[in-house]
C-alpha positions as CSV (number, residue, x, y, z in Angstrom):
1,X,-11.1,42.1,92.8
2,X,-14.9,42.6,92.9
3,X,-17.2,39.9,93.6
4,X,-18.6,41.0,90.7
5,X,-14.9,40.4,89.0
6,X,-15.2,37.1,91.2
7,X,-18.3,35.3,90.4
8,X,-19.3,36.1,87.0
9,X,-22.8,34.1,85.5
10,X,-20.9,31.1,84.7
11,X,-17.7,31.0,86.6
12,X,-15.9,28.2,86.9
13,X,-18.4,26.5,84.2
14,X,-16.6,23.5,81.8
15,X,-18.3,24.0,78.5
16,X,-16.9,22.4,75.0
17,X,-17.1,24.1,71.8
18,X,-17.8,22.2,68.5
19,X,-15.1,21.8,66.4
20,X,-16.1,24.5,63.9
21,X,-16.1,27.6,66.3
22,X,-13.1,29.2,66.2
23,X,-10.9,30.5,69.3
24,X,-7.4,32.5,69.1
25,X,-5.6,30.0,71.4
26,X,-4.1,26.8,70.6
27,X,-7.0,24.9,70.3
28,X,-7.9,25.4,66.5
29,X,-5.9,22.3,65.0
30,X,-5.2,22.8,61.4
31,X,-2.9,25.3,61.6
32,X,-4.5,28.3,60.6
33,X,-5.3,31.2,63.1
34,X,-8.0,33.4,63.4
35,X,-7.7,37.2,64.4
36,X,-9.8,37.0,67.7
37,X,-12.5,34.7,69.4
38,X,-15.3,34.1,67.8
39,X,-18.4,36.3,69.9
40,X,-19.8,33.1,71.1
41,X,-16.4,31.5,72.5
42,X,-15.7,35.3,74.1
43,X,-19.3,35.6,75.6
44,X,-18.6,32.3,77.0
45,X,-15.2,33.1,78.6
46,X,-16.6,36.3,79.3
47,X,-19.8,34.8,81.6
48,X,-16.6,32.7,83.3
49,X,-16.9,29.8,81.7
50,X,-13.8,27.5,81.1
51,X,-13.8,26.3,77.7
52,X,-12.6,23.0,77.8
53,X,-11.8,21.9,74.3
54,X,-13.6,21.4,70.8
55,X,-15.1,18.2,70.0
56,X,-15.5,16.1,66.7
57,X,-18.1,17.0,63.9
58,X,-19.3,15.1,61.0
59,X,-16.7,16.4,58.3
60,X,-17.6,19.7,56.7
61,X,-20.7,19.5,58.7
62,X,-22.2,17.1,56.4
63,X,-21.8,19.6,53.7
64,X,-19.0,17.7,51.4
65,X,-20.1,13.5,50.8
66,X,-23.7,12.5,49.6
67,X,-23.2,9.3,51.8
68,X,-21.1,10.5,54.6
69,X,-21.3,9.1,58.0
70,X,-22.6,10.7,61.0
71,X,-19.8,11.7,63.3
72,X,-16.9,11.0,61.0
73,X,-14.3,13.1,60.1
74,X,-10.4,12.8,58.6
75,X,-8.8,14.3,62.0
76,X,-10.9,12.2,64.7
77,X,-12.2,9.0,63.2
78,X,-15.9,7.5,63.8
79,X,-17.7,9.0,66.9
80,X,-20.3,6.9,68.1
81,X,-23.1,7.6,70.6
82,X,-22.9,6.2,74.2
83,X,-26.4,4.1,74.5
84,X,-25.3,1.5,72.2
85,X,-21.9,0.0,71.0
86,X,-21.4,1.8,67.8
87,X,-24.5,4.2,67.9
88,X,-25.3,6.3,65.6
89,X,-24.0,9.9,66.8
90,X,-25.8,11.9,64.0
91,X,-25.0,14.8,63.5
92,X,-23.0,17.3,62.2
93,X,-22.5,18.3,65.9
94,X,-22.0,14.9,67.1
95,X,-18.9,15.2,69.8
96,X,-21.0,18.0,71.1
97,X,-23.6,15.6,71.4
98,X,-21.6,12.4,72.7
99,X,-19.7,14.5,75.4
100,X,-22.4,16.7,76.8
101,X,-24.3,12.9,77.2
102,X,-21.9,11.7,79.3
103,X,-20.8,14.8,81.1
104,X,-17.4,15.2,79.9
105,X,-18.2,18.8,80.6
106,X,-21.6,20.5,82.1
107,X,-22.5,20.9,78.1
108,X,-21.2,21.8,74.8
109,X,-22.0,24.4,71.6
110,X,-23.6,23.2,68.5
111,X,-24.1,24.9,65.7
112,X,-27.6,24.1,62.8
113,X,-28.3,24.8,59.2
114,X,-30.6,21.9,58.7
115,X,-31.0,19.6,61.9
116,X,-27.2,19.4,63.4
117,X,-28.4,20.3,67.1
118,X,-31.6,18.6,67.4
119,X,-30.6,15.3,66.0
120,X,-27.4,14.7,67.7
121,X,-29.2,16.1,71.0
122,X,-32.2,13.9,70.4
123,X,-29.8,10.8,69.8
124,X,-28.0,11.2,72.9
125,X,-31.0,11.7,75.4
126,X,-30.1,15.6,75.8
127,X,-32.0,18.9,75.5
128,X,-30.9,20.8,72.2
129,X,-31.6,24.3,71.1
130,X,-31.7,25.7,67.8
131,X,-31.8,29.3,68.0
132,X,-33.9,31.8,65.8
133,X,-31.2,32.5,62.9
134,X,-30.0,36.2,64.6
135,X,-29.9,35.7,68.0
136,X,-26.7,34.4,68.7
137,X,-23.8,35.4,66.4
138,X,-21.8,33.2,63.6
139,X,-18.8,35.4,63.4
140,X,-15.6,33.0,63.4
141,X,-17.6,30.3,63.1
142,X,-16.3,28.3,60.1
143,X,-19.4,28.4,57.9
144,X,-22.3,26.8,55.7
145,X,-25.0,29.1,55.4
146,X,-25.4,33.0,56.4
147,X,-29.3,32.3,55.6
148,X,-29.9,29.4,57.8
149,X,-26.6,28.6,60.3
150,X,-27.2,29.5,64.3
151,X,-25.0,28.3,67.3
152,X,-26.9,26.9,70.2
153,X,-26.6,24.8,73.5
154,X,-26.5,20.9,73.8
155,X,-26.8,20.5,77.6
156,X,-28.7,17.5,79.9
157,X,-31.8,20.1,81.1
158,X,-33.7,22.7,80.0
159,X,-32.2,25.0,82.6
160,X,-28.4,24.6,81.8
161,X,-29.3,25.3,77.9
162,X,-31.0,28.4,78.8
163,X,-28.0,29.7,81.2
164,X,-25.8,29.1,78.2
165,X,-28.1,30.6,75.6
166,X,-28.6,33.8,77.9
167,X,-24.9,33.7,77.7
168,X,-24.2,33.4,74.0
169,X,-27.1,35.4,72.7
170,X,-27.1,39.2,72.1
171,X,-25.9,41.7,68.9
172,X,-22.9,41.5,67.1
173,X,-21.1,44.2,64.9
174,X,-19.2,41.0,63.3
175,X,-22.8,39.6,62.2
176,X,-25.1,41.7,60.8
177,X,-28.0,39.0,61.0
178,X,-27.9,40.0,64.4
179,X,-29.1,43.6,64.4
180,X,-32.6,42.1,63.7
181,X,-32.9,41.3,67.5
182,X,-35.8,43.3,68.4
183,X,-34.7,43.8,71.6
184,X,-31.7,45.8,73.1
185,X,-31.1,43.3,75.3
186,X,-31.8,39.3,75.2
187,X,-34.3,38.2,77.5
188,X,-33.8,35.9,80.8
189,X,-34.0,32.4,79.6
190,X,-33.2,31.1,83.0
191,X,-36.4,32.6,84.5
192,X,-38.4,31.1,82.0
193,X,-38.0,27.7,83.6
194,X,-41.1,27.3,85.2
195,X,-43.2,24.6,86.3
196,X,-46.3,26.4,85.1
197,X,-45.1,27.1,82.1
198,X,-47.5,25.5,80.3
199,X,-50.5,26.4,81.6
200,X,-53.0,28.3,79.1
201,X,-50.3,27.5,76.3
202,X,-52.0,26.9,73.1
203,X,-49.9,23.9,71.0
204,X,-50.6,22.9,67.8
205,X,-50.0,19.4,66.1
206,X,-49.1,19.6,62.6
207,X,-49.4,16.0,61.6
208,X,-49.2,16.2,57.8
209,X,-45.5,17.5,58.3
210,X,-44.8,13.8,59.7
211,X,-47.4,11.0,59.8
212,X,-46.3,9.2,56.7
213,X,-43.1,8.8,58.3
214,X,-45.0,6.2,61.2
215,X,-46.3,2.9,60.6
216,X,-47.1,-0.5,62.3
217,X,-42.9,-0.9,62.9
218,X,-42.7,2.3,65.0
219,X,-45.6,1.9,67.2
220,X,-43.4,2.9,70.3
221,X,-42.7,6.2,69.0
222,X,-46.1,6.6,68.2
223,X,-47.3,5.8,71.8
224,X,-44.8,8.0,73.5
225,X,-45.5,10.6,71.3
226,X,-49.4,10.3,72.0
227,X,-48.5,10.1,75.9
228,X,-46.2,13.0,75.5
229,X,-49.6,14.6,74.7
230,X,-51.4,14.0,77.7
231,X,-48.5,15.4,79.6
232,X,-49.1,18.8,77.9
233,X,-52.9,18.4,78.9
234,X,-52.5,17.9,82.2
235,X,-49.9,20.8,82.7
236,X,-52.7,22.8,81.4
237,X,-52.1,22.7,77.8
238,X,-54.8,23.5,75.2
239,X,-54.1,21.0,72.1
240,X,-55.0,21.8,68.9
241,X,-54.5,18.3,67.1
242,X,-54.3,18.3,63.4
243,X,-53.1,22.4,63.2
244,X,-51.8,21.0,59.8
245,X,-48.9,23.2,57.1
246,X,-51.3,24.3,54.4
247,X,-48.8,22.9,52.0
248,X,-46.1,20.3,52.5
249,X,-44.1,19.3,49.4
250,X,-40.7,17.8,50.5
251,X,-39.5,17.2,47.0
252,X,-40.2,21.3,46.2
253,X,-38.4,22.2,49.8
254,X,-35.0,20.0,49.2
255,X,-34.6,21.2,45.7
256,X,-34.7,24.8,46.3
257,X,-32.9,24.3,50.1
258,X,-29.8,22.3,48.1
259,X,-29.4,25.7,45.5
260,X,-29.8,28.0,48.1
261,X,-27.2,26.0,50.5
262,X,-24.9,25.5,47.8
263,X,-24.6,29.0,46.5
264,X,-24.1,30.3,50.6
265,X,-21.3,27.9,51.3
266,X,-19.5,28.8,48.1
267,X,-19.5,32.1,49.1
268,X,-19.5,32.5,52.9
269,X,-16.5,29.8,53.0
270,X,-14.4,32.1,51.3
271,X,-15.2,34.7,53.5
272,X,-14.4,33.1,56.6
273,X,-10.8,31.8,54.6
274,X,-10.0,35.9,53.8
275,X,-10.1,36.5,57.7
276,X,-7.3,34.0,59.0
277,X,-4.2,35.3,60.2
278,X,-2.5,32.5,59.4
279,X,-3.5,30.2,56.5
280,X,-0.6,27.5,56.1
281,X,-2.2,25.1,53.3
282,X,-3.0,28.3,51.4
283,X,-6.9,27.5,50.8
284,X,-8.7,30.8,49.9
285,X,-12.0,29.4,47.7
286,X,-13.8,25.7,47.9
287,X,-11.8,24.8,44.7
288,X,-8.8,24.5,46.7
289,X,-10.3,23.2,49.7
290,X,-11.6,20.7,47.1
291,X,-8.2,19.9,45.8
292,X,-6.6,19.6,49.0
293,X,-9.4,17.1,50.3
294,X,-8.5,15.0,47.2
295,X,-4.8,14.9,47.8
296,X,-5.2,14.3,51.3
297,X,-5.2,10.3,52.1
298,X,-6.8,10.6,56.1
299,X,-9.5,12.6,53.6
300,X,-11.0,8.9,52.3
301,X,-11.4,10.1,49.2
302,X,-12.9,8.5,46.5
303,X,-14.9,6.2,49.1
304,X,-15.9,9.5,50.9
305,X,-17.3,11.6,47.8
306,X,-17.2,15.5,47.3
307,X,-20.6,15.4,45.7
308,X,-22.1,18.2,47.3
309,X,-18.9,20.8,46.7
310,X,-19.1,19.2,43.0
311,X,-22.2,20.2,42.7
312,X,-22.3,23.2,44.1
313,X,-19.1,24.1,42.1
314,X,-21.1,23.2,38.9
315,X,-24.1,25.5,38.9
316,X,-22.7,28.2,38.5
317,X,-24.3,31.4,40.1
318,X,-23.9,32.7,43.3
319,X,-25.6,33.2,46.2
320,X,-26.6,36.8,44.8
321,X,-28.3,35.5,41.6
322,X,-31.5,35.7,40.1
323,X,-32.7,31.4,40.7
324,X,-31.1,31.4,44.2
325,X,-33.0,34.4,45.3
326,X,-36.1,32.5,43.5
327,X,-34.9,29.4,45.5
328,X,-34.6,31.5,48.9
329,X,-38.2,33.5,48.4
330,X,-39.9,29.8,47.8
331,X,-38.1,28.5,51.3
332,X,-39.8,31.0,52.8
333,X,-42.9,30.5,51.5
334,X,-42.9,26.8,52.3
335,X,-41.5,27.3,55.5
336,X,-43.8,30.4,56.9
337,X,-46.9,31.2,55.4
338,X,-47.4,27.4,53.9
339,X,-45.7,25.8,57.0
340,X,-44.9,26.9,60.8
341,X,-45.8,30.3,60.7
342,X,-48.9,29.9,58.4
343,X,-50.1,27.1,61.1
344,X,-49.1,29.3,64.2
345,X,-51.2,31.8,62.4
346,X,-54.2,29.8,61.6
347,X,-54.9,28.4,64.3
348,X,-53.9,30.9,66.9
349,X,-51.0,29.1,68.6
350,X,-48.1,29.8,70.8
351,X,-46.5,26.7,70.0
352,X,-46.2,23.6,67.4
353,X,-45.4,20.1,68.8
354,X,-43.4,17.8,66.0
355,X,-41.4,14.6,66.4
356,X,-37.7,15.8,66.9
357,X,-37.4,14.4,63.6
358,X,-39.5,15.7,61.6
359,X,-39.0,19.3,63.5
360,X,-35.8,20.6,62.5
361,X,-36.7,21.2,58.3
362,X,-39.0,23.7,57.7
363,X,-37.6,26.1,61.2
364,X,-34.1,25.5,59.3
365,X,-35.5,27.2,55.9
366,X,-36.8,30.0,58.2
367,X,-34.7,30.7,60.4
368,X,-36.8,29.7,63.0
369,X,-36.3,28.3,66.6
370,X,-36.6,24.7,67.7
371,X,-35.8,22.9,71.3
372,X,-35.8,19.5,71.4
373,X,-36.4,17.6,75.1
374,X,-35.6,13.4,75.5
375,X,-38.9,11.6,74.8
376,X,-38.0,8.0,75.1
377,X,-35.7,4.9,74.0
378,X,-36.5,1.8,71.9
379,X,-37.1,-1.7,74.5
380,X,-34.0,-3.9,75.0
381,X,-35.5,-6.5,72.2
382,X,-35.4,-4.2,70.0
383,X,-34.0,-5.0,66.5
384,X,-30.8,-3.5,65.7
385,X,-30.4,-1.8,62.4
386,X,-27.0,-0.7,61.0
387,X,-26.3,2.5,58.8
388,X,-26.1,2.6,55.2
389,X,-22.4,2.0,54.8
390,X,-22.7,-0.9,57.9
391,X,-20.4,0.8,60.5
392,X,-22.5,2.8,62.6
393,X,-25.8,1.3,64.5
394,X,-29.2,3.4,63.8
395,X,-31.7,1.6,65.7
396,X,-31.6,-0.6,68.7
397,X,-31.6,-1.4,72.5
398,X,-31.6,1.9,74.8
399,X,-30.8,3.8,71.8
400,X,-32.9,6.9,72.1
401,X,-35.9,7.0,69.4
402,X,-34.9,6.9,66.1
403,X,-36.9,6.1,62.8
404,X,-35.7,4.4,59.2
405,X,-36.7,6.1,56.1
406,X,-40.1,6.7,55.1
407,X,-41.3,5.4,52.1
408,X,-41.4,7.5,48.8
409,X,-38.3,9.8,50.3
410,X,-35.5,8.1,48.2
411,X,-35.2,11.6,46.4
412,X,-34.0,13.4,49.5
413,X,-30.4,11.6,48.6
414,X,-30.3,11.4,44.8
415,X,-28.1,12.3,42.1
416,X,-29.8,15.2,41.8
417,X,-30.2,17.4,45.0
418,X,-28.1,15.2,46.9
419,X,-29.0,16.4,50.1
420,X,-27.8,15.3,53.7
421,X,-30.8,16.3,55.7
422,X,-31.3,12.9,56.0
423,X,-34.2,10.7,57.3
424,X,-32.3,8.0,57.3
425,X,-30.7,9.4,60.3
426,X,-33.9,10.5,61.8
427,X,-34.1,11.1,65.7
428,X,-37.0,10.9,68.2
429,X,-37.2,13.7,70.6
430,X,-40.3,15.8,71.3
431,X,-39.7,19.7,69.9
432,X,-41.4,22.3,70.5
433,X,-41.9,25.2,67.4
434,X,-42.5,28.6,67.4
435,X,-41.9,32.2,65.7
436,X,-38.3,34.2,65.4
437,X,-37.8,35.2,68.8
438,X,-39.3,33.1,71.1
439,X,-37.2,30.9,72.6
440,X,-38.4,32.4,76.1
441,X,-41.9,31.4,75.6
442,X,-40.5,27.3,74.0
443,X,-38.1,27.4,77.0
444,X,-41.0,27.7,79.4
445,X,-43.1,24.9,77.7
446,X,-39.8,22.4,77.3
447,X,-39.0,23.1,80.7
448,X,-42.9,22.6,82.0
449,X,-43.0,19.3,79.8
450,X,-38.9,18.2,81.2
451,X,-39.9,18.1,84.8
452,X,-43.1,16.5,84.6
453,X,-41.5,13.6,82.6
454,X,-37.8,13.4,83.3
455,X,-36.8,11.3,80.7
456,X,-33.4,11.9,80.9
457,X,-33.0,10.0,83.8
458,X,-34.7,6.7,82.6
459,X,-32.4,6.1,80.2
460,X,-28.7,5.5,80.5
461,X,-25.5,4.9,78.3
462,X,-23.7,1.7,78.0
463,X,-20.6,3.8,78.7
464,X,-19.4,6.5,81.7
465,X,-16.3,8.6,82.3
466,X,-14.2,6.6,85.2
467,X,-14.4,11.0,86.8
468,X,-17.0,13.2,85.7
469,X,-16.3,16.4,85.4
470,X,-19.8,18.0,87.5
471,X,-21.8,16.2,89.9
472,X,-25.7,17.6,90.6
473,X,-26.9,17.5,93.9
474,X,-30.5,17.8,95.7
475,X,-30.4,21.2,96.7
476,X,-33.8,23.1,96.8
477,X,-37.4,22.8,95.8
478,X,-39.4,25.5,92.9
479,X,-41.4,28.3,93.7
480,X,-43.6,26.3,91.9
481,X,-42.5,23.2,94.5
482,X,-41.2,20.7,91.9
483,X,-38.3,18.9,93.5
484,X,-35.6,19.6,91.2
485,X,-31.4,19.0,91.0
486,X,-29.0,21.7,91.2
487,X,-29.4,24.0,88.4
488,X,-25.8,25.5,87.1
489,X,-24.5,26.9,90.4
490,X,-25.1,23.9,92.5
491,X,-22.2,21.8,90.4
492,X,-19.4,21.1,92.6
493,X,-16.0,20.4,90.3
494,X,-13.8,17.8,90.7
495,X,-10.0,19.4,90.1
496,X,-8.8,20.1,86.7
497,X,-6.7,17.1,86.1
498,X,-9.5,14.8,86.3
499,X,-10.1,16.3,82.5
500,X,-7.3,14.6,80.9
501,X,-8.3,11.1,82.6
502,X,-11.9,11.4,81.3
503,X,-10.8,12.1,78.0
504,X,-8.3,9.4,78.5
505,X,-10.9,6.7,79.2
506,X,-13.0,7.7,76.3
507,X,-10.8,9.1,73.8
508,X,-10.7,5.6,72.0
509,X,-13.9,4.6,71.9
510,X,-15.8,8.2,71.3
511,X,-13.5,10.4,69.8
512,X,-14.5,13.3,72.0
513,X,-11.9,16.1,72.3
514,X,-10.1,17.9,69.3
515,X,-11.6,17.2,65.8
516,X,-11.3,18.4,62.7
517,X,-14.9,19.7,60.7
């Protein structure tokens, strides 16, 4: 064997997968089978990474109830967050978001259509990144929207989640989206991570996209957003403050996001269903994943709805018709030349700055990339606020920032559009914003912002494995001389066994491991 053969970019690497990205091996629990990997799980094995398990998801990624609960599904139960008894995991990738937090493996894969890797990362203190829709492939991965889904990397640092993106990203025969890549090969997005990285950056604030969303009650977010802005300053950062959207109308964006999601999952669903190999309940279009869902008492149903597929089932049209390609051309619209792109434009920027948030919308319509870095964590007098059905904790001591809904937003969750990308789950994170295709550039500014403030390390979870799986150690300083910890390859591995008695510990409590989405 070569050394080549030996030591591949990742060996020896435990990653989890979310529960919606399918593998040919025994981990996929409902029965079905799928005729290969999906690319991202075989890059992963590929780079020599040992895939651990999957973890929980919100069901159906969010995309079935109108008031479903973060982190919940039929197979796994209620996930919670480790800061806080009960937290709030948001989501839909929320087991990739719990275990990464705790380092039940080095990190995990999530995958976004409209926030479900920056919130969950921003909830449980971790680095998220929401690829550019394209650069990392969706094939056999169990779908919502071939218009807006990308998988990414949940990790604890900037540099983990860019040796895992450099893994996972690259073209795919299986997804077509990918051939838009406009280069032959993905860039580096380990070297990006540079101290300097910031330095003659020019970073835009859009604050119309979320101001009315901070009042007199979230003053702390407000101030470590403001100091978050000095950081960039001082690392030699050029801040454009007010580089506002030229139009922001989040009544117009969620009514044409909920057709054009609708029409995608009805379609791409049954898609992914004609590919398994094996498909033992027999469940080839929504209607009968509908019917099943309904029969199904571990399901919840009535308490747990199926407003969305309802709805969804009840227009109409497809995804191919004349009002969703209307919907689809006015996303765009709202989201590039009125929003990120139109600002970037304007105002001659490499990069917007948005609370984590507010960050995740108009990049989701787009197709656009987002990284999310840990900002901060509400005081231990904090009040604690529960969830809207009372069993999950939004707000509270150590909890990582979170915000309650802004006033005038009830519509975002009405009988109308009914649509999940909730602000009543808001996270606080800092993100960083930028054009298709530039997660090098946003990794070199997340990582130039991570290792001046190291926010990660002031906050901790109410709740640790008894064995964690990778341990960091002080190894080197930076070209740049930052003193750093061990990037990937200075993890040292405790052996394989201690898996099961992590899982063990936690299984109860977090639901981490196998979970059905």
């Amino acid at each position: 064997m070569s050394d080549t053969d030996r030591y591949r970019p990742l060996h020896g690497i435990p990653i989890l997968l979310k529960d919606n990205v399918a593998t040919a091996d025994e981990m996929n629990n409902t029965g079905a089978t799928v005729p290969r990997d999906s690319t991202v799980a075989a890059k992963l094995r590929a780079a020599g990474v040992i895939l651990l398990g999957k973890t929980t998801m919100s069901q159906w990624s969010e995309c079935r109830s109108k008031d479903a609960a973060k982190g919940w599904s039929a197979y796994g139960g209620q996930g919670s967050a480790a800061y806080y008894p009960m937290q709030d995991p948001s989501g839909s990738s929320s087991g990739s978001g719990i275990a990464a937090s705790i380092g039940l493996a080095l990190a995990a894969l999530g995958t976004e259509t409209g926030g479900s890797i920056i919130l969950p990362s921003s909830v449980s203190n971790l680095v998220g990144i929401k690829p550019t829709v394209g650069l990392t492939s969706r094939s056999l991965v169990i779908p919502f929207s071939r218009r807006q889904d990308t998988v990414g990397p949940m990790a604890r640092t900037v540099k983990d989640a860019a040796y895992i993106l450099s893994a996972i990203a690259g073209k795919d025969s299986y997804d077509n989206y990918t051939s838009a890549q406009p280069f032959s090969d993905p860039p580096d997005y380990v070297s990006a991570c540079k101290l300097s990285g910031l330095q003659g950056a020019r970073i835009g604030i859009p604050r119309n996209g979320y101001a009315d969303s901070l009042d007199n009650a979230t003053y702390e977010i407000a101030a470590a957003f403001d100091a978050a802005i000095g950081v960039l300053k001082s690392a030699g950062a050029t801040i454009i403050d007010n580089a506002n959207f030229s139009i922001f109308d989040m009544e117009m964006v969620m009514g044409n996001s909920s057709i054009v999601l609708d029409t995608d999952f009805i379609s791409d669903l049954a898609d992914y269903l004609s590919q398994l190999t094996t498909n033992p309940h027999d469940v080839h279009h929504l209607q009968d994943i509908s019917a099943c869902t309904r029969a199904e008492p571990r399901e919840g149903y009535p308490d747990r709805d199926t407003f969305i597929w309802d709805r969804a089932l009840a227009r109409n049209i497809t995804n191919t018709s004349p009002e969703t390609w209307a919907a689809y051309q006015n996303d765009l619209f709202l989201a590039g030349k009125g929003g990120v792109l139109g600002a970037l434009a304007k105002y001659d920027l490499d990069a917007l700055i948005m609370p984590s948030f507010a960050s995740y919308l108009l990049p989701g319509l787009a197709g656009l990339p987002v990284i999310t870095v840990p900002l901060g964590s509400y005081a231990s007098d904090s009040l604690v606020v529960k969830s809207k059905r009372g069993d999950l904790v939004k707000t509270g001591p150590n909890i990582p920032y979170l915000l309650l809904p802004p006033p005038g937003l009830s519509f975002l969750i009405d009988s109308q559009n009914g649509i999940h990308a909730d602000y009543q789950q808001s996270r606080f994170g800092i993100s960083f914003l930028g054009p298709r295709w530039s997660e090098e550039k946003l990794i070199s500014f997340a990582y130039a912002f991570e290792q001046r403030t190291m926010v990660r390390r002031k906050v901790h979870p109410y709740i640790t494995p008894s064995a964690e799986l990778g341990r960091r150690t002080r190894t080197r300083k930076t070209e740049e001389g930052g003193r750093l910890r061990g990037g990937v390859f200075q993890y040292r591995f405790y052996v394989l066994d201690t898996v099961q008695r992590v899982i063990d510990s936690l299984r109860a409590r977090l639901l981490v491991g196998k979970g059905k989405g």
